[in-house]
BAFI-256041 format. One line per field, with one value per residue: residue number from 1; residue in one letter; x, y, z of N, C-alpha, C in turn; chain. Coordinates in steps of 0.1 Angstrom, whole numbers. Example, Ala and Ser with C-alpha at 12.3 -4.5 7.8 and 13.67 -1.06 7.14 Angstrom:
BEGIN
resi c(1, 2) .
resn c(a, s) .
n_u c(132, 128) .
n_v c(-57, -22) .
n_w c(78, 71) .
ca_u c(123, 137) .
ca_v c(-45, -11) .
ca_w c(78, 71) .
c_u c(132, 129) .
c_v c(-33, 0) .
c_w c(78, 79) .
chain c(A, A) .
# end
This chain:
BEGIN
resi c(1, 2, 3, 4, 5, 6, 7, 8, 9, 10, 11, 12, 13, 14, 15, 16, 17, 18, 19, 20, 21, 22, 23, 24, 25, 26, 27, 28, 29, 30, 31, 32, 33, 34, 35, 36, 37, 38, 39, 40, 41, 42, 43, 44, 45, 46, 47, 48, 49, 50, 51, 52, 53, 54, 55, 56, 57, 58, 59, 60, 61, 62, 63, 64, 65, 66, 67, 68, 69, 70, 71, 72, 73, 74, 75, 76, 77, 78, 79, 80, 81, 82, 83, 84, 85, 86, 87, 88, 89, 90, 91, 92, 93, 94, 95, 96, 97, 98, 99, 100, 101, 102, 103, 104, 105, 106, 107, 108, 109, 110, 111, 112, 113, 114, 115, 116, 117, 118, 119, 120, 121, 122, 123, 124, 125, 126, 127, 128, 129, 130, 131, 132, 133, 134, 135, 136, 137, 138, 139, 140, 141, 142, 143, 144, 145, 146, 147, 148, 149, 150, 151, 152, 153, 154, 155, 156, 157, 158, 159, 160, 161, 162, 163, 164, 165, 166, 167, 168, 169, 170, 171, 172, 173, 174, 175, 176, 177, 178, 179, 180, 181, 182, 183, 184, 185, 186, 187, 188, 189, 190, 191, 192, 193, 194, 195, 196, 197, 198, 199, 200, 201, 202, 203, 204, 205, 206, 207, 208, 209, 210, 211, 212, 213, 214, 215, 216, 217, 218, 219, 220, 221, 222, 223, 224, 225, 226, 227, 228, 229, 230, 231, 232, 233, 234, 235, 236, 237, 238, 239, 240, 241, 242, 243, 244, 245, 246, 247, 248, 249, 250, 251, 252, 253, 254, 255, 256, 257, 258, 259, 260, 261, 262, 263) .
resn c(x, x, x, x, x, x, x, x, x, x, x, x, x, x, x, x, x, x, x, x, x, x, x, x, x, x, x, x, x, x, x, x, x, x, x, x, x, x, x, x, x, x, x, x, x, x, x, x, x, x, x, x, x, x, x, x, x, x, x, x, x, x, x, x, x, x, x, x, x, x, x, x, x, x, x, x, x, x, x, x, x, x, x, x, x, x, x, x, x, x, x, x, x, x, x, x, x, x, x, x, x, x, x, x, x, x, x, x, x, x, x, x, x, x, x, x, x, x, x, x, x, x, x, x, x, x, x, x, x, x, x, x, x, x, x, x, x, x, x, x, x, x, x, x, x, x, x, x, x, x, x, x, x, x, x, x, x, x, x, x, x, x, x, x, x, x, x, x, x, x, x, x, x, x, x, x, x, x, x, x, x, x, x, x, x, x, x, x, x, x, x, x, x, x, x, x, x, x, x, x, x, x, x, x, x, x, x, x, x, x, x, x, x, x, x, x, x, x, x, x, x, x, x, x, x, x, x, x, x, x, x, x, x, x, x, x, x, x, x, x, x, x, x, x, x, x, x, x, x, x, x, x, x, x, x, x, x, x, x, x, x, x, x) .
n_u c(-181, -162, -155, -178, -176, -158, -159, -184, -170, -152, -171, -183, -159, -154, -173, -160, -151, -120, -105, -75, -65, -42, -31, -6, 21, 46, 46, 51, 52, 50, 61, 43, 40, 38, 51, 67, 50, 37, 18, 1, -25, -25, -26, 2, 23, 53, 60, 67, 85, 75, 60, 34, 4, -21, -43, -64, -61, -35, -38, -60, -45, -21, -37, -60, -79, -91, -120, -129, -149, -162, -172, -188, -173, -147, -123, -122, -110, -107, -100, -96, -77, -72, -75, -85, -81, -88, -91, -95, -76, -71, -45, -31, -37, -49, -45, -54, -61, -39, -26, -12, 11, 7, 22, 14, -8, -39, -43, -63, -69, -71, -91, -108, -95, -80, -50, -20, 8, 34, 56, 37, 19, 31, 39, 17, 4, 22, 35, 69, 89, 104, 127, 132, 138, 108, 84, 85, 68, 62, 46, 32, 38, 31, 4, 4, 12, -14, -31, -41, -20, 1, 4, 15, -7, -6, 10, 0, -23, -15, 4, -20, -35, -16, -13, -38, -40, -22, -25, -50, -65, -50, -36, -35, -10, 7, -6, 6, 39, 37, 35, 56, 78, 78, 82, 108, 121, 122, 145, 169, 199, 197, 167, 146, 137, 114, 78, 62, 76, 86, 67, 60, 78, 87, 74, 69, 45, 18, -7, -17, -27, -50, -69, -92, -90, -95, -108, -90, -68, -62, -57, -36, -18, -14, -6, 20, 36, 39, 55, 54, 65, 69, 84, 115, 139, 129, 125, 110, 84, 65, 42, 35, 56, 59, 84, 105, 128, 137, 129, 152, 175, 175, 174, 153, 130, 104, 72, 44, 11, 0, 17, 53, 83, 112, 145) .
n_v c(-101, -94, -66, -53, -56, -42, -17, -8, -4, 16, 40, 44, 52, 71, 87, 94, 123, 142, 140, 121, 118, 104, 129, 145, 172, 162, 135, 106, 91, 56, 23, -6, -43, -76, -109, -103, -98, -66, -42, -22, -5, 2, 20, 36, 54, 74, 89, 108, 90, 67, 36, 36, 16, 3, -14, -27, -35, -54, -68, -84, -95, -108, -127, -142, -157, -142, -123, -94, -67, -34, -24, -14, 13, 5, -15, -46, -76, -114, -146, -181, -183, -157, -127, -91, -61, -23, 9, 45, 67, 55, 47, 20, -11, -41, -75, -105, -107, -93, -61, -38, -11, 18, 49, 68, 67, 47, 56, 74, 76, 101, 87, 73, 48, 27, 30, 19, 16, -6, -21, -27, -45, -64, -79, -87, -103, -123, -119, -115, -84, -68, -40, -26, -2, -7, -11, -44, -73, -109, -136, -163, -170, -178, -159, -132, -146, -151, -132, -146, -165, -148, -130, -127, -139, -129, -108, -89, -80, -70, -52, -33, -28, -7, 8, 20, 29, 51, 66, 67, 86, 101, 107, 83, 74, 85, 69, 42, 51, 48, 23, 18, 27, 10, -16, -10, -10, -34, -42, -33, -27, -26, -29, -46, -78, -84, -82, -83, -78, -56, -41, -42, -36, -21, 8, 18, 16, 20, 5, 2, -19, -27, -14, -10, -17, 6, 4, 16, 13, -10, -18, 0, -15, -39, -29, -18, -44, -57, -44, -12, 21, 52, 67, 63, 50, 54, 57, 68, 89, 112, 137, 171, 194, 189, 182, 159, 124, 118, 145, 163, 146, 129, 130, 148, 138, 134, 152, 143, 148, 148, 138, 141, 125, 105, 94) .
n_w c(-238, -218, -230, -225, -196, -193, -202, -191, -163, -174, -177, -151, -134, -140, -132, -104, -110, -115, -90, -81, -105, -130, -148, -151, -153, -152, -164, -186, -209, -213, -224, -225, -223, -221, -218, -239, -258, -271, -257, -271, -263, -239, -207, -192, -175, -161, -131, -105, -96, -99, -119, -132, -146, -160, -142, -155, -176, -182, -155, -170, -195, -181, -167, -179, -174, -152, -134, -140, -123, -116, -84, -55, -58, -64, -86, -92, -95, -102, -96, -96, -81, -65, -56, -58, -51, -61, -51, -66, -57, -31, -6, -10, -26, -25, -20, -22, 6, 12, 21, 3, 1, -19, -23, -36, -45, -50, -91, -116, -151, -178, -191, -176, -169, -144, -124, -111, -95, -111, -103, -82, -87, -103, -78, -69, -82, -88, -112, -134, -137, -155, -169, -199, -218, -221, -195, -192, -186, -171, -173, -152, -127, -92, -75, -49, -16, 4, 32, 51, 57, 58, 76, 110, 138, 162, 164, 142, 158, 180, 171, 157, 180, 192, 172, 169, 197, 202, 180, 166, 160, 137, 108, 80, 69, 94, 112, 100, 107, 133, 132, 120, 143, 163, 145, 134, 157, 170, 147, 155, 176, 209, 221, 224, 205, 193, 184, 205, 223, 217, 226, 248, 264, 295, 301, 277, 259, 275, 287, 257, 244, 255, 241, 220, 185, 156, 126, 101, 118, 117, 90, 87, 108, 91, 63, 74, 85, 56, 46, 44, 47, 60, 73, 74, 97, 117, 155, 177, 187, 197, 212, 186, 197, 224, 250, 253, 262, 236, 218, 228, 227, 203, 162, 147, 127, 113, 111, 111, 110, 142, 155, 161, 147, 156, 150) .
ca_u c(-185, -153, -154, -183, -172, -145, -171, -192, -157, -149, -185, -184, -149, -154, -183, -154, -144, -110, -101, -64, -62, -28, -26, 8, 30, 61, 44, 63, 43, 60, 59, 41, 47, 37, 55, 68, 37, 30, 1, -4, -38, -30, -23, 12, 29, 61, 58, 68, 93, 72, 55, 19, 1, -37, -48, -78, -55, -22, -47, -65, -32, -13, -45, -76, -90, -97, -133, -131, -156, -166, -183, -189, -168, -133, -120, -118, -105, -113, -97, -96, -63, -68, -90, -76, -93, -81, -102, -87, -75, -66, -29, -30, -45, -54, -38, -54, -60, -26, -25, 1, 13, 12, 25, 15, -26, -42, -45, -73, -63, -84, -98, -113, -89, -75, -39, -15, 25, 37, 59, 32, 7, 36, 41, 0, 2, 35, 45, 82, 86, 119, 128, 142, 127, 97, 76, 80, 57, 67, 35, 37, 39, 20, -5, 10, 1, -27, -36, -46, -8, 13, 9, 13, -17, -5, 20, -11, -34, -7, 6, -30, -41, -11, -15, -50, -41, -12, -24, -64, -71, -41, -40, -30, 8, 8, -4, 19, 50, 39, 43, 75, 86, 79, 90, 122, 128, 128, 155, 179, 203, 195, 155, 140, 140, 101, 67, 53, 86, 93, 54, 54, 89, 86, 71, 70, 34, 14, -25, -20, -30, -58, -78, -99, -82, -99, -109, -76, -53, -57, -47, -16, -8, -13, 11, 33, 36, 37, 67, 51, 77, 61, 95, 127, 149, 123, 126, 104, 78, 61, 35, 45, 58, 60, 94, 109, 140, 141, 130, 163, 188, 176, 167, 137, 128, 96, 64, 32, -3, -1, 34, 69, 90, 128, 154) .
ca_v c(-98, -84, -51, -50, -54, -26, -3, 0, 2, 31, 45, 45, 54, 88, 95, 101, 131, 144, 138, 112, 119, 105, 142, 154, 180, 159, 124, 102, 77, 40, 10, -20, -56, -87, -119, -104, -86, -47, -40, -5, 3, 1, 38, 35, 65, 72, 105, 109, 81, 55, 40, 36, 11, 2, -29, -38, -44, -58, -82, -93, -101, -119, -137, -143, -164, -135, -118, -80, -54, -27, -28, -4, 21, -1, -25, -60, -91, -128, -157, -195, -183, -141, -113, -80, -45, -10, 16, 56, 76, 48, 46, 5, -18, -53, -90, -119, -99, -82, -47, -34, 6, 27, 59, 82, 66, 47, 66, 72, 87, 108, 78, 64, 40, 30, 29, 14, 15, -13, -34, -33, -51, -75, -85, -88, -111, -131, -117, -110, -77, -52, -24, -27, 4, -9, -23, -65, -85, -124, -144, -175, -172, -176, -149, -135, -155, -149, -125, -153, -172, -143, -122, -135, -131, -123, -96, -81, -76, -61, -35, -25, -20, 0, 20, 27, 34, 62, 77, 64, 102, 103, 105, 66, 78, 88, 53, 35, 57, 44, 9, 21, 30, -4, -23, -3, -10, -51, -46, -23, -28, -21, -30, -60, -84, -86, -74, -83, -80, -38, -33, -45, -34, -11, 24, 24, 18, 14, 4, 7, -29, -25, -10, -19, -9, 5, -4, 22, 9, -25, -15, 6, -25, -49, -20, -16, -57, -58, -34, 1, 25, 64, 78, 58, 48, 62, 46, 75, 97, 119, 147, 183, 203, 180, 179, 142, 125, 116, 157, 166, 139, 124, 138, 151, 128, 142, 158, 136, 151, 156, 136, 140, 115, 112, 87) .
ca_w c(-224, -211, -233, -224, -187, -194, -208, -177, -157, -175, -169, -136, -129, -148, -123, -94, -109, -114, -80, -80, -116, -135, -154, -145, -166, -155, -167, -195, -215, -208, -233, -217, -231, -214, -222, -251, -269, -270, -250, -271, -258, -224, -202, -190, -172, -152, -130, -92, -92, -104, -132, -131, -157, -159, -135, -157, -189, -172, -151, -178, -201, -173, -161, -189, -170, -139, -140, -136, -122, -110, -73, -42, -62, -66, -92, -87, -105, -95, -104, -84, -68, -68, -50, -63, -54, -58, -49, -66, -43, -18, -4, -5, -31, -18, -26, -16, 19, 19, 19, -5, 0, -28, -16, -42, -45, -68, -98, -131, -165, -186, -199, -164, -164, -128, -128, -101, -98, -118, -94, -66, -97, -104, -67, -62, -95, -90, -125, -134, -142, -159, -174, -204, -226, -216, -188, -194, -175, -175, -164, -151, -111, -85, -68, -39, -5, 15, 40, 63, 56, 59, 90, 125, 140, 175, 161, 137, 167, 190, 163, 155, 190, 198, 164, 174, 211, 202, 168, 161, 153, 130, 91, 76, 68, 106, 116, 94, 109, 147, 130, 117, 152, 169, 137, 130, 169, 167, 142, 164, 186, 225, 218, 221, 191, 183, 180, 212, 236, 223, 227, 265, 272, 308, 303, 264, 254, 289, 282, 243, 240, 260, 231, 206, 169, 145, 112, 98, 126, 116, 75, 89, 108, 73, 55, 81, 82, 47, 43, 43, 59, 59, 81, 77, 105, 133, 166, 187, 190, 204, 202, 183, 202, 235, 252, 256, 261, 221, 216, 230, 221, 189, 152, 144, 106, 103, 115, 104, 118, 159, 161, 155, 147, 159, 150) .
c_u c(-175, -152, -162, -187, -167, -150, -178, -179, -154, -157, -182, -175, -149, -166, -175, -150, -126, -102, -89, -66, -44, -26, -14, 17, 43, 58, 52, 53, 56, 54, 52, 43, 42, 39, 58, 64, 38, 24, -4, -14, -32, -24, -11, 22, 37, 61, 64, 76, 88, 66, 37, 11, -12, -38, -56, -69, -41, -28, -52, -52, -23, -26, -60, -83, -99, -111, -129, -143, -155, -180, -176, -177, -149, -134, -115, -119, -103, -104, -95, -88, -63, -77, -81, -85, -84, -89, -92, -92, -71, -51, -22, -38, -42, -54, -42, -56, -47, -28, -11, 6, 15, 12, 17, -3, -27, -49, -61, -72, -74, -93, -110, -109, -79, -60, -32, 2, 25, 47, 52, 22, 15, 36, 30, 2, 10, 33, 59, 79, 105, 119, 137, 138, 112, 92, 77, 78, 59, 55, 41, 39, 34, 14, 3, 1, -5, -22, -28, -31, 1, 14, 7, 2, -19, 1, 7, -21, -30, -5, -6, -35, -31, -8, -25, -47, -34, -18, -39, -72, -65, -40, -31, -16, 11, 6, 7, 33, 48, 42, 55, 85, 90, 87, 104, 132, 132, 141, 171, 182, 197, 183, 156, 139, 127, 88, 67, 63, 91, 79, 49, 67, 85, 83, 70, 53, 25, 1, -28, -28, -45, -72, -84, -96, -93, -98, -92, -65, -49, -54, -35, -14, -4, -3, 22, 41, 42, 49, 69, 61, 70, 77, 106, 132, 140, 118, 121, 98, 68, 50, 40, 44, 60, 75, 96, 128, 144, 139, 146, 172, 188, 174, 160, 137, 116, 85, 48, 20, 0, 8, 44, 75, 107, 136, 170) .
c_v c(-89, -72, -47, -42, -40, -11, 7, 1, 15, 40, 51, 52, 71, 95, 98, 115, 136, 142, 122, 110, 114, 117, 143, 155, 170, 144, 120, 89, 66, 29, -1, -34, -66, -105, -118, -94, -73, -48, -25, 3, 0, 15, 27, 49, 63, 87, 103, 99, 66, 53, 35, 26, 7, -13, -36, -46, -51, -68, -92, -104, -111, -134, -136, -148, -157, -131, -105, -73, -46, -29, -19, 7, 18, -11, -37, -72, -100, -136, -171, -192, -169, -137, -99, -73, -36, -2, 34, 62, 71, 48, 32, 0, -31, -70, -98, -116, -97, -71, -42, -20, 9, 40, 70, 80, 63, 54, 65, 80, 89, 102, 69, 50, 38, 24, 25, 12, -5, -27, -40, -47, -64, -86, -94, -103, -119, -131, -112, -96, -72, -46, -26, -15, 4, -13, -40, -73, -97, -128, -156, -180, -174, -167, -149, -142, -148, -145, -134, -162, -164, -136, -127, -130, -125, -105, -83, -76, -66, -49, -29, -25, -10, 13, 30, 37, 49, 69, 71, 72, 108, 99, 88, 74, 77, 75, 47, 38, 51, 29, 8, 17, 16, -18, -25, -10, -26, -54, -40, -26, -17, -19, -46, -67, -85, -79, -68, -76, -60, -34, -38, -40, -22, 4, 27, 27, 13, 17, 8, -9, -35, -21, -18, -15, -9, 2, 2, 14, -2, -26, -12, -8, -34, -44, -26, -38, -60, -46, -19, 9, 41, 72, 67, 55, 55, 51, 52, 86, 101, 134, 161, 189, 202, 178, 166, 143, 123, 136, 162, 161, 128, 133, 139, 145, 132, 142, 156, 142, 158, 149, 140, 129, 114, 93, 89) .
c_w c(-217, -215, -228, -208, -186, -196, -196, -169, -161, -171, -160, -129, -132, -137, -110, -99, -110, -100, -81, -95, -117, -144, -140, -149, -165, -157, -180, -198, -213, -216, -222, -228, -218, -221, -237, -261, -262, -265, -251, -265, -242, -216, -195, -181, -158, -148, -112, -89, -92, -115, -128, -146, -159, -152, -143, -168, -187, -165, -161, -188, -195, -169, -167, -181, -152, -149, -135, -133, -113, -98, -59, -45, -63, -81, -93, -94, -92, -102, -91, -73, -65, -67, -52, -64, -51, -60, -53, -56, -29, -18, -6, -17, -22, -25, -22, -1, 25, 16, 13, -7, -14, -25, -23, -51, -55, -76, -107, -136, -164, -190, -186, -160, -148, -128, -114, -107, -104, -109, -84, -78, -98, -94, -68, -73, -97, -105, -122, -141, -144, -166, -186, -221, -223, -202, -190, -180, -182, -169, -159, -136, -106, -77, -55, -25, 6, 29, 54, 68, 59, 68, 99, 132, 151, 171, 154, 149, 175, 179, 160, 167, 195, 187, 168, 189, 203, 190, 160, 155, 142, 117, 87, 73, 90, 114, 115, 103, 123, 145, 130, 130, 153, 152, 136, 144, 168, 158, 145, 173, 202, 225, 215, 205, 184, 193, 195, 223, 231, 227, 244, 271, 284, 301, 290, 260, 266, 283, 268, 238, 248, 249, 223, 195, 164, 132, 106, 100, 122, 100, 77, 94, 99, 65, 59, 81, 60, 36, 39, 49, 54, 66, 84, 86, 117, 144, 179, 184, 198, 202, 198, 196, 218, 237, 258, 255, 244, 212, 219, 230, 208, 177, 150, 129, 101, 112, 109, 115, 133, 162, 155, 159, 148, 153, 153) .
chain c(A, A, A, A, A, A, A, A, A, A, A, A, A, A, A, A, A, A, A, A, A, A, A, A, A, A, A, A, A, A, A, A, A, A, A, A, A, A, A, A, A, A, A, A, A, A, A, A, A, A, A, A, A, A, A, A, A, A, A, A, A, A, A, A, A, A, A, A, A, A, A, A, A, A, A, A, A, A, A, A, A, A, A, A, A, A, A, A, A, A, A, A, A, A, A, A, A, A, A, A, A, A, A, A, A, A, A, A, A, A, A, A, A, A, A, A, A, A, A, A, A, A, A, A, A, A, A, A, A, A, A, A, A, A, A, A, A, A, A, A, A, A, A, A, A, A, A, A, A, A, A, A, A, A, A, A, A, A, A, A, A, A, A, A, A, A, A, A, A, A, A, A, A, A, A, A, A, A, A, A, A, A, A, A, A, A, A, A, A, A, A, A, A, A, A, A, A, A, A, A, A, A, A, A, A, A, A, A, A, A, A, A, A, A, A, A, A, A, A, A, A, A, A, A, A, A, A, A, A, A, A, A, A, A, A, A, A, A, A, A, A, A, A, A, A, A, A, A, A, A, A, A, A, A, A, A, A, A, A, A, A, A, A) .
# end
């Protein structure tokens, strides 16, 4: 039943097209192993600073007893304790309703297999994972915790209404980075200590919480929560080309969509 699963998975997967393909000249095949064993058939590759390894055969190996398919154009494994979907081409696959960044999208070889950085898979799967020649995945953990158990739900609502208010037109990186701000800020001196107290502080975000987030705003906030970071150390922005006081006495870090971002 499961090849048979894996079969139509491939199928299907080959009907997106080359679009978030793992082809790429500076790729590097990577040993996998789980608890030990080879896992020769499985696609493996390290290219952009990470490694990339196949979800369907890496799930199944850690966890027999999940059910995998394909559905509304993602891959998704089940098990009593585990909801796991990654859809190619997305920036985030999905844990138990955490949102988990992958910066660089999940992938699919030549083969239509769907591929995913390798530590975000271990996290999702409370496997151990190192480097030792290979890939080694240790089973034996528990699935990471739920959605509904891990984010606060006051703090989630505030950072996605004030994602949405300031940057609701703005590509998902550009979201994420207005999280950044307000996150980055709670952990910085001369800024309030949390979510709610820098997103009400006098004159910073006036009627951003007012809004209604959208569907997007409220993933960037799940990332951003969930330890996404799109612009390092940024504690202000503003739109391009808009003069402010962080335009003229902070550093410009980077230039996402219709903001700039200063630290």
């Amino acid at each position: 039943m499961k090849r048979r699963i894996f079969c139509l998975v491939l199928c299907l997967a080959l009907t997106l097209g080359t679009t978030a393909r793992a082809a790429d000249t500076a790729a590097v095949s990577v040993a996998v192993a789980v608890d030990g064993i080879a896992l020769e058939h499985l696609s493996a590759v390290a290219y952009d600073g990470a490694t990339y390894i196949s979800l369907y055969g890496v799930t199944l190996a850690l966890r027999p007893d999940a059910v995998i398919t394909w559905e509304d154009g993602q891959l998704v494994a089940r098990a009593e304790d585990l909801t796991l979907s990654a859809r190619i081409g997305a920036s985030y696959l999905v844990a138990n309703g955490r949102y988990l960044y992958v910066p660089g999208g999940v992938k699919m070889d030549d083969t239509g297999d769907t591929l995913v950085p390798a530590r975000t898979l271990a996290a999702a799967l409370g496997a151990g994972i190192t480097w030792t020649g290979a890939v080694e995945f240790t089973s034996g953990g528990t699935p990471i915790l739920s959605g509904d158990q891990f984010y606060n739900s006051v703090d989630l609502d505030l950072l996605a209404r004030v994602i949405s208010h300031e940057s609701g037109n703005q590509p998902l990186a550009g979201k994420i980075a207005v999280g950044n701000v307000i996150l980055n800020r709670t952990k910085t001196s001369g800024f309030p200590d949390t979510v709610s107290e820098v997103i009400y502080q006098k004159n910073q975000f006036p009627g951003a919480t007012d809004s209604t987030p959208n569907a997007e705003s409220i993933v960037a906030a799940k990332l951003c929560l969930d330890g996404a970071v799109t612009v390092p150390g940024a504690l202000y922005f503003n739109g391009v080309g808009k003069s402010c006081w962080a335009s003229r006495n902070k550093t410009l870090l980077a230039v996402i969509g219709g903001h700039a971002f200063y630290g």
